[in-house]
Every structure is written in structure tokens, then in C-alpha cells.
LOZARO-32084 format. One record per residue (C-alpha): x, y, z. Coordinates in steps of 0.25 Angstrom, whole numbers, plus 5000, padded with zeros to 4 digits. Layout:
<sites>
XYZ;...
</sites>
This chain:
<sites>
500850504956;499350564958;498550454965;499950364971;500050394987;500950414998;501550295008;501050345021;501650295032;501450325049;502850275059;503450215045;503450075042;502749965053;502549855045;503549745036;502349675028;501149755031;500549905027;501250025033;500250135030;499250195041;497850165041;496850275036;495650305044;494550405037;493450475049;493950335057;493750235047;494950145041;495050155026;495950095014;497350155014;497950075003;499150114995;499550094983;498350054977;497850054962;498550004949;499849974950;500450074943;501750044949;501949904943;502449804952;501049784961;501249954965;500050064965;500050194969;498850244973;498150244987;496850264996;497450375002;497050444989;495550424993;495350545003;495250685000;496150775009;495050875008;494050775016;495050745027;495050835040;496150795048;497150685048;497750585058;498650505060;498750405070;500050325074;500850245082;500050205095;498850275093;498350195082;498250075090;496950065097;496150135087;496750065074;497649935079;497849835070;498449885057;498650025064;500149995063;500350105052;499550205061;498250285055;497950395047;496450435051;495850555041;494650635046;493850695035;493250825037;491750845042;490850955042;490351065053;489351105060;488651235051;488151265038;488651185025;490151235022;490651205008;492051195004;492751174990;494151154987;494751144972;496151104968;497051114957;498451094954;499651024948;500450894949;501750884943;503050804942;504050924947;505350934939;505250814930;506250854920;507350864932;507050754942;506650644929;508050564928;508950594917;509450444910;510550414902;510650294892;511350274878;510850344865;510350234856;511050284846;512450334849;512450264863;512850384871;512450404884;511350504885;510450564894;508950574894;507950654903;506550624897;506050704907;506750834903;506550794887;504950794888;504950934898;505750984887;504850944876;503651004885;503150874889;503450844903;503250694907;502450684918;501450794916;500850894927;499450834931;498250914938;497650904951;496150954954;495050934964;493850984971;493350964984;492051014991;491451015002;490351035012;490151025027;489251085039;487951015047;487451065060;487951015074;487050885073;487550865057;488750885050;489150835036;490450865026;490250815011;491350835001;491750804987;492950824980;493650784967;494950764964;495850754950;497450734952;498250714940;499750674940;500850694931;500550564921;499450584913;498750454918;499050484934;497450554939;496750534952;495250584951;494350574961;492950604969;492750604981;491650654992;491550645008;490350675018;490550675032;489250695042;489250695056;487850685065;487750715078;486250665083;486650715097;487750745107;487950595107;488250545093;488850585083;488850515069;489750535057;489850505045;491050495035;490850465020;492050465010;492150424993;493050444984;493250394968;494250404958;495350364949;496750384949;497450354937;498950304939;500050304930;501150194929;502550214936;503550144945;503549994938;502450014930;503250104920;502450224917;503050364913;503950394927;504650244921;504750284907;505250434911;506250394923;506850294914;507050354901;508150324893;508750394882;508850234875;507550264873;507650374864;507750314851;508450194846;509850164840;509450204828;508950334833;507450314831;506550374841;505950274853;504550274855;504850304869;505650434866;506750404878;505550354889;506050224896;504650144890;503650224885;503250384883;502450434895;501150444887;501250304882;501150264898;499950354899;499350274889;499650144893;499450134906;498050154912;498050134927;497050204939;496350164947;494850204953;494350214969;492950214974;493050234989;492150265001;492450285014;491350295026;491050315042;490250315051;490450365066;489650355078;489950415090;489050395101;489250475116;487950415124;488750455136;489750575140;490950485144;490650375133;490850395117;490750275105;490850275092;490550185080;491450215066;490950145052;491750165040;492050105028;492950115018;492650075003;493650084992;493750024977;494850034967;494649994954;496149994949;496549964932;497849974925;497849974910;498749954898;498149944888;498349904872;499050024864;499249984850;500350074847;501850034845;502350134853;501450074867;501949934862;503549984861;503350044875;502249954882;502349824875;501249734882;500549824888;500249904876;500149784866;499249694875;498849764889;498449724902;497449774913;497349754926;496149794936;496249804951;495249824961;495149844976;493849844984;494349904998;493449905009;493649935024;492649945034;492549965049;491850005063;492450045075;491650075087;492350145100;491950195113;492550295123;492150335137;492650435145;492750485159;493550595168;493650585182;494450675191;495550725181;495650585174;494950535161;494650395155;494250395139;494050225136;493750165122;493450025117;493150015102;492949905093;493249905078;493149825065;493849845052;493749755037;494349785026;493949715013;494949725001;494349654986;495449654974;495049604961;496049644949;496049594935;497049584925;497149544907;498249564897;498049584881;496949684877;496649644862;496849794857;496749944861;495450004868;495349874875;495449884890;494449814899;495149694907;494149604900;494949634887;496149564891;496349454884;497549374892;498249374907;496949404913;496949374929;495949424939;495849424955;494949444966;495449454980;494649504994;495349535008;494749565020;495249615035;494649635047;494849705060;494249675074;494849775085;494349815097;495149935108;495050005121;495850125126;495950205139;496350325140;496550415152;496650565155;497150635167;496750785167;496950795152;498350775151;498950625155;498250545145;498450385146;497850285135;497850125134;497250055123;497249915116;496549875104;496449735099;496249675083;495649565076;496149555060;495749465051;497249465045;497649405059;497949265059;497049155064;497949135076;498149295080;496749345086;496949495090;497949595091;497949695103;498649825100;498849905115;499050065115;499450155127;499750295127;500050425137;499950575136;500250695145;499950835140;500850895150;500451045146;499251025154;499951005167;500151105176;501651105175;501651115163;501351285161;502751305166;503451285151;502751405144;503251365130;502651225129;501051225131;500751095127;501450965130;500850825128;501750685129;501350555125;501550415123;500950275119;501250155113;500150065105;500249945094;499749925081;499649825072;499549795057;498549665054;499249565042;498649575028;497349485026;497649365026;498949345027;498749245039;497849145032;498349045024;497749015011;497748984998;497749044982;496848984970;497748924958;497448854945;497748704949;497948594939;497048604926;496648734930;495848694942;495548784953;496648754965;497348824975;498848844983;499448894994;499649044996;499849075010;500249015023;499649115032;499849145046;498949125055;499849195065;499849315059;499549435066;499549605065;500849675067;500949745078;501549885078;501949965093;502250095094;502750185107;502550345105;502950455114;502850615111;502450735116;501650855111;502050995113;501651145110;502451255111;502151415111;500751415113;500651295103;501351375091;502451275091;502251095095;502850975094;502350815092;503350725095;503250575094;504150465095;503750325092;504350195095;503850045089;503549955080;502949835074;503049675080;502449545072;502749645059;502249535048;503349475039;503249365027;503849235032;504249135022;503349025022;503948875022;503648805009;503248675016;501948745020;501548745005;501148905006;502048994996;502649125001;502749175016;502149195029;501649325038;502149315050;502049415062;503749435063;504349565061;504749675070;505049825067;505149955075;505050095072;505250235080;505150365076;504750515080;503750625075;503850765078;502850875073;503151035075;502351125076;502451265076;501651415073;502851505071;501951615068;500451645072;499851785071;498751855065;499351845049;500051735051;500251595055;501251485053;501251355057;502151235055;502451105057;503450985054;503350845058;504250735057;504550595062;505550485061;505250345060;506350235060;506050075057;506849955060;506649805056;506649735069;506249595067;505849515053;505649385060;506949325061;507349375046;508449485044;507549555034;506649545024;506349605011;505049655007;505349734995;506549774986;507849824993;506849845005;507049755019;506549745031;507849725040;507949665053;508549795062;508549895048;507350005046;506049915040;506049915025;507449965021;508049975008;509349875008;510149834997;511549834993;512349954993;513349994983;514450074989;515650044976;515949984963;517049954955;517050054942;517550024931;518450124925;518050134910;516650124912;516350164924;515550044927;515449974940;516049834939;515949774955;515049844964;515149854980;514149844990;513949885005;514549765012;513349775022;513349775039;514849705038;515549805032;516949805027;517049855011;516049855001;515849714995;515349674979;513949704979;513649564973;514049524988;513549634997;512249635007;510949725007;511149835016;510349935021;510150055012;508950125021;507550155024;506450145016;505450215024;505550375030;506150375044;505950525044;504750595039;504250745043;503450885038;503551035039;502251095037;502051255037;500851345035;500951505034;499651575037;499851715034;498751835029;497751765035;497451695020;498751635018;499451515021;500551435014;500851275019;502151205017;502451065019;503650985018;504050855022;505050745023;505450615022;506850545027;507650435031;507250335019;507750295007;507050264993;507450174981;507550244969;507250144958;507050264948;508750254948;508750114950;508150094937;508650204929;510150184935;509950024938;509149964927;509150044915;510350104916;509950244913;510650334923;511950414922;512650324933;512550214921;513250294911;514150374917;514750284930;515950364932;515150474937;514750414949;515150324962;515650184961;514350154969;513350214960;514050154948;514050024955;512450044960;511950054947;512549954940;511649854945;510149874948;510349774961;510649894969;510049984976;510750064985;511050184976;509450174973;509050194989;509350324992;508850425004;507250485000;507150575012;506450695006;505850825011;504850875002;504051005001;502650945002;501851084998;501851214999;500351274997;499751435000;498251465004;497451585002;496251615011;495651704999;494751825004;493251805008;492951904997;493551814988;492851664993;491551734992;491751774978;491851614977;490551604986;491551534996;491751575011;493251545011;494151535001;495651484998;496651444989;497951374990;499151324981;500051214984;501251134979;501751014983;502850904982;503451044977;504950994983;505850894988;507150874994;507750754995;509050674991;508250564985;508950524972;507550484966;506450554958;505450574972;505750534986;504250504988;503950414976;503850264978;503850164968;503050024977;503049914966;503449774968;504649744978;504749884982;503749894992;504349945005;505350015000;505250154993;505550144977;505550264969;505450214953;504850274941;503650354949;503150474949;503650564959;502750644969;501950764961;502350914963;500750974965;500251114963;498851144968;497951254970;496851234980;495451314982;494651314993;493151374995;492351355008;490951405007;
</sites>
């Protein structure tokens, strides 16, 4: 949906307990990259929405990512995910250049009618079996469910300066709706950058981000909402045995517009982001710099339902229509750091030495207050203060700290052999009270072999770099989860008292990742044709695992311990090639891909553990894997066609297949990607013309489709229920019990074509008709197709809610959005 966001993941999965997402850098300054934040429009404690949403592609220049041993100096502790630094664009030297661009387009749910299920259930009349595709019945009458929403947005801009001063200042705006009537991110936002140069020596720059905005969220997943009353229509619905209408007309709870206005959920952000950097050369061979930035964010999050006095909201909603609730959610975000660095340099003979010692400091500062009341006295009432029963409130501040300090030396022998040795150490207020630092070493070689003499004798390779390195990582416990303390309760006769919460451990330390790379670097053909290649090899020790907490100590629950062991590997490769390159025409392409593989290696003397539904991590199996039992036969009956025994997989031991009621968990595979690539192509042609492609691909995972397991499990709406005779013993047997799962876990690999989009440089004659130097236009579709053998509704959709946490569910979402958009850019 408009506003949700993508899992992004560098090297896969790193850790058991702790964040596997990257860290985000802005112009070299560490800034929030929450998910699945904002209402919880999912149900079951799952948002949708993200801070990646805060930054405006328009603003960003370039893009990069930094992974494996490379992070460790700069970034070390809580760099085990890797870093994804963004650069946003500045201006150059000359008079003031203006650029606009305007956008318009589409958002869609693409063939509705034919990908929404068809159900089956009994006619409350006659008791037939019948069948009921809502989705076709509503495009038929001319109203489609999920409707097409609208995109816009404006950006503008402006950069130039003289070689002492430079500046870029832009604005844009931004309007996305989605296919629900109550889905709608709007936003403004604005960026300047200056740079001042006071001479040779220094240079000084400034970077200065904010963004505003609401996006309005729809209910799904748990929640309900219109995917849930759709998927799971049934034709029991339609009317009643005596064949009077239903209020909800063959929807599973309620109409879709009765959802719309219900429910009110969004969720608003102020946020600014801000840098300075200083960079001082007093001498030729010596360079420092000074980097302060902060990073700012508020949300204000509410969701809504409100009192409807109307007997239909009352049959569909019952509670929440009749009394209503509210529930308010805020998060007060604010990072801050300051790195200062310094790097000499020096060449002698052939041979160079570059040697930096730096000094950073990072606090992040995290506020929560959330309120909550049941029972509005009557319709139009809505404040929290109108409430009238169940009314809780909470306040909670954390804070974090980082301490490091780094050196590195690297030396250079006649610009080709390149050898560099580094160590950063880390204080973290997460740490416990017994771990002082943590010292995270990092070596790395290189050899551009095309520079050495030898080297002009293999004519179609002209450039040829190896490489290697190794470094460590690490990923600092949550605040305070090494202190012990204690929670406020209502003692006897009300008085304020308080009990046990947590043990603590004072022990507790960072996990630490290690990672070996090695690869090469070539270009073919005068450089028309390359290739990256990396292989990686490594892993994480002291991974943080929940240990049971004995009950003698009077704390409840369980302890962090430093315990776990897991490895991983994998390759990248990136192609490159320029098949065709002449005056009227040029076409370049490229396709990367990369292979990452996990496996459990140590849990702390356990065999495994659970941390979500079907999902365990697995001494000597792939780190969150799906595991269940497996229904391989069942006994049918005859006349019915009904299962009445079911077997199972017999597990490692083998032999024949055993009652399920007796069988073991078994491996049923891997929750995360193990293969993941791209295939990009642009065709310049007739100077003015240019068409882009992209597809990608994901593979080697599986992905639970709770859209079947409810329809085929639990409310007994697919054909498999009604007509068992036209189907395996095993599917028969599988759904006649919502306890298994294996029929639900199947493989998502998917290759998808992303976008396909054409550009038109139009004539200077035409831009000056617009007062415009240049001129051009584009259209573009995307998410236009996917191929997949994915037995769900959307490969890509994930459903986070409750115990499903590290496992992919798909279950009553909205699948990702077909877009159409047209694009105009003016530079003046």
C-alpha cells in the first residue's frame, strides 16, 4: 500500500534477536531507519510505514553502499548490517540554474477480477454448494473494489554560486493516493545545501533537510479492513435461510465503504535533518575534518473508530461502532553526532603512506507517550478526552550512546599494490557494566594488475584489479537490556509499589560479526564490457539469545546472554556491458546478482529455538526456517471423500510415513532469499530517445500463505473443502486441520518486471517555447509483471503481525501497486 515499505537487507540475515537492516547515512550523518512504524494497521502490534519514506529521490545524487569489511572502521559497532550512505545533490559553480519537474500517474490493483479468490460455501437456502467471486460481481456491476488512486508531485529547484560559494535550494510536494479510499501519503518538503570555500584550505559545508506530512493508512492483515472482508467472502453471506438480503451482500464482515468509515488511521511526521562539515588542509600532506549533524523526527501517530449509530455499522462492527476506542501514539526521535578525522600523507620514492585517526560520538534519544479510552457517549465525538472507560496512558524515554575512536594505515606502491590496516574501538551504553570496549580490526589488499608492465600483453583485458580483506563488526544490545530493574505496580489498597521486571546482565556485550572477501575487477574491449566479482565468507559469534531466567532469583521471563553462532557466504557478480556505441546509438546493460546462504551454528547448548510461528532457528539448518509438519498421505473416505487418518513426514529417521498426531517438525525451507539479482538496459537512440528496462528477481525462499490458510483452513471456503475427491490424499488430509502448514509454505521465488519507461529530449525550439533551456518527457510503468510459481496473491507482500515475525506471511494485504506515470522535466 502507498506509504508501507520495503525489508531491506545487505549479506541477508546477521543477527537472531537483534535488527537486520543497514544503517542509513545522509551527507555522513546517521539518521533514523525505522521500520514499520505508525499505527498499527495490521493488528497484532504490526505497522507499515517507514523513515525511508522521508527523503525525496529528486534530492539524492548518488548512492552507496557499504558492506562487509569495509564498514568496520568507519561505522563499527552496530555496522553488522552494513551502511547505506546517500549523498544529496549540490550546486555548481556559475549563474543560478533552475530545474522543475512535475509528475502525474496511476496506482492500480492489476487484474483484480482474475487474481481475487474464488469461494465456495453452502446457499443458505437450498444448501447447495456454490461459488462466489466478489471480485468479479462488483467489476461486473461497474464498481471495482479497490479503486485506481492518483499520484502527483512537484519539485524545484535551483543551484549555482561562484568558486568561493555554492548553494542548491529545492522544494517539492508530493500527493500518492492508493487503491482504498482512506490510503494517501501527502507531503512537503525542502533542501539547501551550501558549500563555502574561504580559501584553498578550507572548505565548509552545509546540508539542511525537512520534510512534513501525513500518510493515511487503511486496515488489513489482522486488522480486517477491505482486502479481509474481499479475500474471504463467502456466499453464506448472501442472504439468510429465508432468502432475505444480508447487510453485507456476500463480504466476509462488512461492505468496503463501511471500513472507510470506520476506521481512521494516519499518521503525521515533522522531521529535519542537518550537517555541518569542516575540512581543514593547513598543510599539503595533512587533511582534518569535523562532521555535525543531527537528525530530528516526530510522529504523531492516531487510530480511530468511532461511534456510528446505524444498525448496519453495529451488525458488521459491533463495539467499535456502538461504543469506540482511540488510541494515540507518539515518537519523539532524535539522533545526534560528531566525528572529527584526520589524514596525512606522504610519497616517497614510488611508495605512499595516507594515516587516519578519528574520534567519534553518537546519542540517540527515543520519547514514546501513547494514550488510550474506550466508550464515546455518542456520534461526532472523537477527542481521547471524550472516552468515558478503559483509559491508560504511558510515557517512556531511552537513550544510547556511542564512544569510538579509529586508526588506519594504508600504503601504496607506485599506484597499484595497495595494503590497508585498521582497528576501531567502542564504548555503548547498552554494554554491560562488566564489558568496557569492543575492538573491531580490519585489513585489506589490492593489486591493479593492468598497470604493470606485463600486463599490455593480453590485449582484450585493459583493466584488471584483485582484492581482498577481512574486517569485524558488531551490533550493540538494545538499551538497556543489561540492567536489571524494576516496574511500577498498584500495591495493596492502591499504593504505589513496585516488582521485578528484569534480571539483566551485566555481562552483556555487542555481537560480533567477521567477514572475509575476495574478488577481482575487470574491463574488457576498451571498457565496453566488466565484471565485479566478490565472494564472501563469515559470520557472527556472541549472536544475543534469550536464556531462561531461574525462578529462585524472583525476576520473571528470561535473560540476554551473548551465546549464538551463525555463518554465512555467498557471491556477487555485476555485468556490465556496451554492445552498441556509435553516433545514433548507444546501449548499455547490466545485470547483477549474488547468492547468500545461512546456517545456524551454535544456540548455546539448545538444538533450536523459536522465535516466531513455524519459524526456528536450527542448530546446523539456514537461520529462520520454516519447519513444521509435513503431510505427505491420508486415509479417504470413500463416500465423502473426507480425510479420516492423516500421515506425516516421519522426520530424519525415515522408514514410512507415520500419523501426524505422532510425527516430528521437519524442515520445510528458507524464509529468507538465498539468490537475488537484476537485469537493467538503457537504449539511447536518435540522440533524443532512450528507453530503460529493469527486471529483477528473488529465489531460493519460501513464504507462508495465510490467505489459504484461512480460506482452506479455517473457514472452510475453498473448493479442496467441498469437492475432496478432486485432489491428493495429501491436500485433502492438509486441510482438514488448520495445525498444518506444509501445503501453506510454498516456494516465492519471483522475477519481476520492475519498469519499463521512454524519454524524449524535446527540441530546443520547443523548451524555449516553455522559457526552458532543456526540456524532456518520460512515461513509465511499473510492477507491470511477474513470474512466479507462488501459489499466493503477491510474492513481495508480508503480513509481520504477532508471532510472525521472522518469517514471511502473506494474509489479507494489499498486493504491490501496478503504476503508470508521466514525468516532465524543464531546466532553465
Amino acid at each position: 500500500m502507498i506509504g508501507s515499505g520495503a525489508t531491506v537487507r545487505i549479506r541477508g540475515v546477521s543477527s537472531f534477536a537483534l535488527s537486520n537492516q543497514p544503517l542509513i547515512y545522509v551527507d555522513g550523518v546517521r539518521v533514523d531507519n525505522s521500520q514499520g512504524t505508525g499505527p498499527n494497521n495490521q493488528s497484532f502490534g504490526a505497522s507499515t510505514t517507514t523513515r525511508w519514506n522521508d527523503f525525496n529521490p529528486d534530492d539524492i545524487e548518488s548512492i552507496e553502499i557499504v558492506k562487509g569489511p569495509a564498514a568496520a572502521t568507519l561505522y563499527g559497532t552496530e555496522a553488522a548490517n552494513g551502511v547505506i550512505q546517500i549523498i544529496t545533490k549540490r550546486g555548481g559553480q556559475g549563474k543560478p540554474a533552475w530545474d522543475l519537474t512535475v509528475r502525474g500517474g496511476t496506482n492500480e490493483f492489476a487484474n483484480q477480477d482474475s487474481r481475487i479468490f474464488t469461494n465456495y460455501g453452502p446457499d443458505p437456502v437450498t444448501g447447495q454448494i456454490v461459488a462466489l467471486n466478489i471480485a468479479q460481481r462488483e467489476s461486473d456491476a461497474g464498481n471495482p473494489i479497490f479503486k485506481t488512486g492518483h499520484m502527483q508531485s512537484y519539485d524545484i529547484g535551483v543551484g549555482g554560486g561562484s568558486p568561493g560559494f555554492r548553494y542548491r535550494i529545492s522544494g517539492n510536494y508530493k500527493k500518492d493516493g492508493g487503491v482504498s479510499p482512506t490510503n494517501l501519503a501527502k507531503n512537503y518538503g525542502g533542501r539547501a545545501n551550501f558549500t563555502l570555500n574561504p580559501s584553498d584550505k578550507l572548505q565548509i559545508e552545509s546540508n539542511l533537510g525537512y520534510v512534513t506530512g501525513r500518510t493515511d493508512l487503511p486496515p488489513e492483515a489482522g486488522y480486517g479492513g477491505t482486502p479481509w472482508t474481499t479475500y474471504y467472502a463467502t456466499p453464506t453471506n448472501l442472504y439468510d435461510a429465508a432468502g432475505v438480503a444480508k447487510p453485507n451482500n456476500g463480504f466476509y464482515s462488512a461492505l468496503p465503504t463501511a471500513y472507510d468509515k470506520q476506521y481512521v488511521m494516519f499518521q503525521d511526521i515533522n522531521r529535519f535533518t542537518g550537517s555541518v562539515n569542516i575540512t581543514h588542509s593547513p598543510l599539503t600532506w595533512f587533511t582534518h575534518h569535523l562532521t555535525i549533524g543531527t537528525d530530528q523526527g516526530m510522529e504523531y501517530n492516531e487510530e480511530l473508530s468511532a461511534v456510528h449509530h446505524d444498525p448496519n455499522f453495529s451488525y458488521f462492527f459491533g463495539f467499535d461502532a456502538d461504543s469506540g476506542y482511540k488510541s494515540v501514539f507518539s515518537r519523539q526521535n532524535s539522533f545526534s553526532s560528531l566525528t572529527y578525522g584526520g589524514t596525512a600523507k606522504a610519497v616517497l620514492m614510488g611508495l605512499s603512506s595516507s594515516t587516519s585517526v578519528g574520534v567519534d560520538f553518537f546519542r540517540r534519544n527515543t520519547k514514546y507517550v501513547s494514550g488510550y479510552g474506550e466508550d464515546f457517549p455518542g456520534p461526532g465525538l472523537t477527542a481521547l478526552s471524550s472516552t468515558t472507560s478503559a483509559r491508560t496512558g504511558s510515557e517512556t524515554s531511552v537513550q544510547n550512546n556511542t564512544v569510538g575512536v579509529y586508526g588506519q594505515q594504508q600504503f601504496g606502491f607506485r599506484d597499484r599494490l595497495f595494503l590497508t590496516a585498521g582497528v576501531r574501538s567502542d564504548n555503548n551504553s547498552s554494554f554491560g557494566s562488566n564489558f568496557k570496549r569492543v575492538t573491531y580490526p580490519k585489513v585489506s589488499a589490492s593489486w591493479v594488475v593492468s598497470e604493470e608492465p606485463f600486463f599490455s600483453r593480453m590485449p582484450f583485458v585493459n583493466t584488471l584489479k584483485l582484492r581482498s580483506a577481512y574486517g569485524q563488526t558488531g551490533q550493540a544490545p538494545l538499551p538497556y537490556s543489561a540492567v536489571a530493574y524494576d516496574s511500577a505496580v498498584t500495591g495493596p489498597s492502591g499504593s504505589a509499589a513496585v516488582t521485578p521486571a528484569s534480571q539483566g546482565n551485566p555481562n552483556l556485550g555487542p555481537e560480533r560479526g567477521y567477514e572475509t572477501e575476495i574478488g577481482f575487477d575487470a574491463g574488457f574491449l576498451g571498457d565496453r564490457a566488466g565484471i565485479e566479482f566478490t565472494h564472501f565468507s563469515g559470520g557472527t559469534r556472541n549472536a544475543i539469545l534469550d536464556r531462561p531466567v531461574a525462578p529462585s532469583s524472583g525476576y520473571p521471563g528470561t535473560q540476554l546472554v551473548n551465546a549464538g553462532k551463525l555463518s554465512k557466504h555467498g557471491n556477487e557478480v555485476m555485468l556490465r556491458a556496451t554492445p552498441i556505441a556509435n553516433t545514433r546509438t548507444t546501449w548499455d546493460m547490466t545485470f547483477s546478482a549474488a547468492t547468500n546462504n545461512t546456517k545456524v551454528l551454535s544456540l548455546g547448548g539448545a538444538s533450536f529455538i523459536s522465535p516466531s510461528a513455524n519459524v526456528r532457528h536450527a542448530v546446523g539448518y539456514p537461520v529462520g526456517a520454516w519447519w513444521g509438519k509435513r503431510v505427505v498421505d491420508a486415509t479417504i473416505d470413500p463416500t465423502t471423500g473426507a480425510a479420516t487418518a492423516v500421515f506425516c513426514d516421519p522426520g530424519p529417521t525415515g522408514g514410512a510415513a507415520v500419523l501426524c498426531a505422532n510425527a516430528p517438525l521437519v524442515f520445510l525451507g528458507s524464509t529468507t532469499p538465498t539468490r537475488e539479482g537484476a537485469f537493467t538496459s538503457t537504449l539511447s537512440f536518435f540522440q533524443n530517445f532512450s528507453v530503460y528496462t529493469m527486471i529483477d528477481f528473488k529465489g531460493g525462499y519460501k513464504k507462508l500463505d495465510g490467505n489459504r490458510r484461512v480460506r482452506c483452513h479455517i473457514f472452510i471456503e475453498c473448493r479442496e473443502n467441498y469437492y475432496p475427491k478432486e485432489f491428493s490424499p495429501a491436500i485433502v488430509g492438509a486441510v482438514s486441520s488448520s495445525a498444518y502448514v506444509s501445503d501453506l509454505i510454498n516456494d516465492a521465488s519471483y522475477t519481476k518486471l520492475r519498469e519499463i519507461s521512454l524519454s524524449y529530449n524535446l527540441p530546443g525550439s520547443f523548451a524555449s517555447r516553455l522559457g526552458a533551456a532543456r526540456a524532456s518527457v518520460s512515461i513509465a510503468g511499473r510492477n507491470l509483471h511477474t513470474w512466479t510459481n507462488y501459489k499466493g496473491l503477491e510474492p513481495e507482500a508480508s503480513f509481520q503481525g504477532g508471532t510472525r515475525g521472522f518469517g514471511q506471511w502473506e494474509q489479507d494485504v494489499t498486493p504491490q501497486l501496478r503504476s503508470y506515470v508521466a514525468t516532465l522535466r524543464l531546466n532553465f
